[in-house]
N, C-alpha and C positions, 0 to 999 in steps of 0.2 A: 534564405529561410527554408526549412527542411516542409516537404513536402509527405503531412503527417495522414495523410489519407488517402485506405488503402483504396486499388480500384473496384475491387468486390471483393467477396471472402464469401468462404462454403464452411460453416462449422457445425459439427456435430451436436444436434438437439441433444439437451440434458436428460436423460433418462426420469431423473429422480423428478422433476419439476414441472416438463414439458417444454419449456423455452431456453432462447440462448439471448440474450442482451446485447446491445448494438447500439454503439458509441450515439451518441446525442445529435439532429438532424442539426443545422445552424438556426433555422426560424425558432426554435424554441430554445435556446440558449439567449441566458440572461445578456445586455450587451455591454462591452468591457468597460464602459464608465462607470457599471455598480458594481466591479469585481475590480477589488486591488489584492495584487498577491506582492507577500512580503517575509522575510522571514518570522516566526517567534521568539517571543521572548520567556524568559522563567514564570512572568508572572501566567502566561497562558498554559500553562503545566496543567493548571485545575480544568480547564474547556476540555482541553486534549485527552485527559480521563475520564471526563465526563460522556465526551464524544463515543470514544471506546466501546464505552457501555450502552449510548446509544445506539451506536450503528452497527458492532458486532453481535449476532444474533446470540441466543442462548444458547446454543450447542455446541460454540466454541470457546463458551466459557466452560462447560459442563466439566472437562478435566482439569483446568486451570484454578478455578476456585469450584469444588465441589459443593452442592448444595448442601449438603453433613456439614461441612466445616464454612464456607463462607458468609459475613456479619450479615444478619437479618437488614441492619440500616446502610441503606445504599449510599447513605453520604459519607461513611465510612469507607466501604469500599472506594470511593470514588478519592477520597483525598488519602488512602496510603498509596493506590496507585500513583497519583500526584505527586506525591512524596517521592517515588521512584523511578519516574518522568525525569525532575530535577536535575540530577548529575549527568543527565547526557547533554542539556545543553552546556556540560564545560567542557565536552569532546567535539576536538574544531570540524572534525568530519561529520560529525550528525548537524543535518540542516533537517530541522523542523518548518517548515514551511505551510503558513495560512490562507484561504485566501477569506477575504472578507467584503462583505455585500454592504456598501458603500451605503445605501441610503439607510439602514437600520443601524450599522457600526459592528453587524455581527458576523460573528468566525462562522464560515457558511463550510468550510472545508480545511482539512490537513492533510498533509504526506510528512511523513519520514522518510531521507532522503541519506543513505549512507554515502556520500561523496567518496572519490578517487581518494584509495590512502588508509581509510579503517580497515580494521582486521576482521575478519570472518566468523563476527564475533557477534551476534545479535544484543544491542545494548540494552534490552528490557529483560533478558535470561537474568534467572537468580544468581547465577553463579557472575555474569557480569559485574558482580557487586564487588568481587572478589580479583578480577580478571582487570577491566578498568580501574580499581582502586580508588571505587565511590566513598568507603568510609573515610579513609584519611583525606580524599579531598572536600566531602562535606563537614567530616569533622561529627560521622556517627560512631555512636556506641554500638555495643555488640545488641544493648538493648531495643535501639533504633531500629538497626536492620528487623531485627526479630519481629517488631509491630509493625514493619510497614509490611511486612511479606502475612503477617497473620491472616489467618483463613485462606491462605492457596496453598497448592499442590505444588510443590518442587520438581515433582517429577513431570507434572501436567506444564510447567513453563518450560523447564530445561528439558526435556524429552522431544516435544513438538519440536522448537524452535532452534534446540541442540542437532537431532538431525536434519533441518531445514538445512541446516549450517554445514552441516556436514555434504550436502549434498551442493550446495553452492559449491565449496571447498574443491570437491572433484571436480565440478564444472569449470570455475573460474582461475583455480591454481590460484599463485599470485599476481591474475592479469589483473591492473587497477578498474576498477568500473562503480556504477553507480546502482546501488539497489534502492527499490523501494519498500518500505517494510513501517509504518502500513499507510495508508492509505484511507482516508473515511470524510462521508458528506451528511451533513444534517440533512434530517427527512426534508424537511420543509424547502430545500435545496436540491434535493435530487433531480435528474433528468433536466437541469439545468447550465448546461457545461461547465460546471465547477470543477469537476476533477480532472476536465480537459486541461484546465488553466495547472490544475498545480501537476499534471502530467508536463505540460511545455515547457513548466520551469527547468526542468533538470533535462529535456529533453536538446534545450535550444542551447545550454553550458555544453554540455558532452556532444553534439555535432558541430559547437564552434574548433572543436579540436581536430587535427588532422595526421592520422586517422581520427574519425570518429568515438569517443569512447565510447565500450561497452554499460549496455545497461542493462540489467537483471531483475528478474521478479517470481514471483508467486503468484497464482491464482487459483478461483476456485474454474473448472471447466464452464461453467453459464457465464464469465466474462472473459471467454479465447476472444471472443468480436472484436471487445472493445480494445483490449491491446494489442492486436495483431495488427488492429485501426492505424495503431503509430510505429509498426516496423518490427513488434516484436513479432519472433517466429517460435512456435512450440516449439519443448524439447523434450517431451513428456507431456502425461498429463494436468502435470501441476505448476511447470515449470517455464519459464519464456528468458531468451534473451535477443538483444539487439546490437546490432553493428552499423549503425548508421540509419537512413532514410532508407526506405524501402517501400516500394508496390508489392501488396502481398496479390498476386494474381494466382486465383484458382487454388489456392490451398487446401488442401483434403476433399476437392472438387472429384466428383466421379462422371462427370459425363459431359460431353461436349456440347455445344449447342453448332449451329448450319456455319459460322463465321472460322468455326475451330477454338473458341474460346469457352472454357469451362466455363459454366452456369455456376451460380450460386441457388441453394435448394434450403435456406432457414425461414423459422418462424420468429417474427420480428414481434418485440414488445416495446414500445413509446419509452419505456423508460431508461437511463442507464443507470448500471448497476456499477456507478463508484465508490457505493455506501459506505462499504469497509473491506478493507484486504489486511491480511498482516501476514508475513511469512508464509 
C-alpha cells in the first residue's frame, strides 16, 4: 500500500485569498462504511453536470458560457452539458469514477480519470466532438451537436483546455499516464475525505505497476498541499505530476529548523478544497 502522506510540506500562501488548503485531518473524514467508490454509469451524466455547476465557481465558467450568450434556465444548461458528458462514457479510457455516501444513496463526489492509453485529447473540448467521433457514435445530427453546445464559447472550451493539452503534450510526450481532469465534491461533503477516496482510486491502480505509473494533473496554486499530500511534485505553477509514492520533505521550504530539517511556515484552514478542479 503506497504511503500517500507527505511528511510536511511548506507552500506558498495564496496571494489572492490568504490561505493555502491542506488535505483532510483523518478524525474528520467520514469513515469508509458510508463512502463506496465505484465506477459511473450513463445514467449519472445528469449529477455529473449538475455537480459542475455546483462546485466550479463562477469565474470559470465566465469565458466558457458567457453571461451574453448562456440560457437564463440552469436546468438547461445543466442537461446539454449532460448531453455532452454521454459519449465519453463509450471511450474505454475515461473512467468516471463516484463515490457515494452510503447512508443517504448520494453521489458525494466525482473524478475524471483519463486512464493509461487516451490521447492528449481533453474529452469535454468542443472539437472532441469531432476528434473522438461522438456524432456517429451517438448517432447526432449536425443539429444536435449545435444545441447541446448552444450558449458557450468555442473558444472559452477549446482555448483553455486545448492549451492545457498542449502543455501536457510537452510534458508527457507519449509516456502512458493517468490524468485527472476534473475532479469535484458536494458542498455538503466537503472537508470530508471524499476526494481523498477517489484520489486512491487511480492512485492505488497506477502504483500497482512496476514502474509505477505516472499521474498528472492541474491545479489551481491554494491546493499545491493537497496534492503534493499524495506525491505529486510541482512543475509549474499549475502543473503537477507524479512518479510513484513519495515523501515530499521540505518542499519550497526556506529555513531550517535546530534538527536540520526544513520547517513548514503555512496557514492552515479545516477545510479541503477538493470541490472542483478541471484541467
Amino acid at each position: 500500500m503506497a504511503d500517500y502522506k507527505a511528511e510536511f510540506i511548506k507552500i506558498p500562501i495564496d496571494p489572492a485569498n490568504g490561505f493555502q488548503t491542506h488535505p483532510v485531518e483523518p478524525q474528520a473524514r467520514l469513515p469508509d462504511t458510508e463512502i463506496t467508490v465505484s465506477l459511473c454509469t450513463p445514467a449519472d451524466a445528469p449529477r455529473i453536470a449538475a455537480g459542475l455547476y455546483t462546485c466550479f465557481p463562477d469565474s470559470w465558467w465566465a469565458n466558457k458560457e458567457p453571461l451574453e450568450q448562456r440560457d437564463p434556465d440552469q436546468s438547461v444548461r445543466e442537461r446539454r452539458l449532460a448531453t455532452r458528458i454521454l459519449p465519453t462514457f463509450h471511450n474505454p479510457h475515461m473512467k468516471w469514477v463516484k463515490a457515494v455516501h452510503t447512508p443517504s444513496g448520494q453521489i458525494a463526489g466525482v473524478a475524471g480519470w483519463a486512464a493509461p492509453g487516451m490521447d492528449v485529447y481533453t474529452v469535454l473540448r468542443r472539437s472532441a466532438v469531432e476528434y473522438y467521433g461522438y456524432k456517429e457514435l451517438m448517432g447526432w445530427s449536425d443539429e444536435d451537436v449545435e444545441e447541446m453546445w448552444k450558449g458557450t464559447s468555442i473558444q472559452g472550451w477549446d482555448g483553455f483546455l486545448g492549451d492545457a493539452d498542449k502543455i501536457r503534450q510537452g510534458m508527457m510526450g507519449e509516456e502512458p499516464h493517468w490524468y485527472l481532469a476534473p475532479i469535484l465534491t458536494w458542498p455538503e461533503f466537503q472537508g470530508k475525505g471524499v476526494g481523498s477516496k477517489l484520489m486512491k482510486w487511480a492512485i492505488e491502480q497506477a502504483d500497482a505497476q512496476e514502474p509505477p505509473t505516472p499521474m498528472y494533473l492541474e491545479s489551481r496554486p491554494t491546493a499545491r498541499a493537497v496534492y503534493m499530500h499524495y506525491g505529486f511534485v510541482p512543475q509549474g505553477d499549475y502543473n503537477f505530476l507524479r512518479r510513484g509514492p513519495k515523501v515530499v520533505r521540505g518542499l519550497e521550504a526556506e529555513a531550517d529548523d535546530e534538527s536540520g530539517v526544513k520547517k513548514a511556515d503555512v496557514k492552515v484552514v479545516e477545510k479541503e478544497t477538493d470541490a472542483a478542479r478541471i484541467s
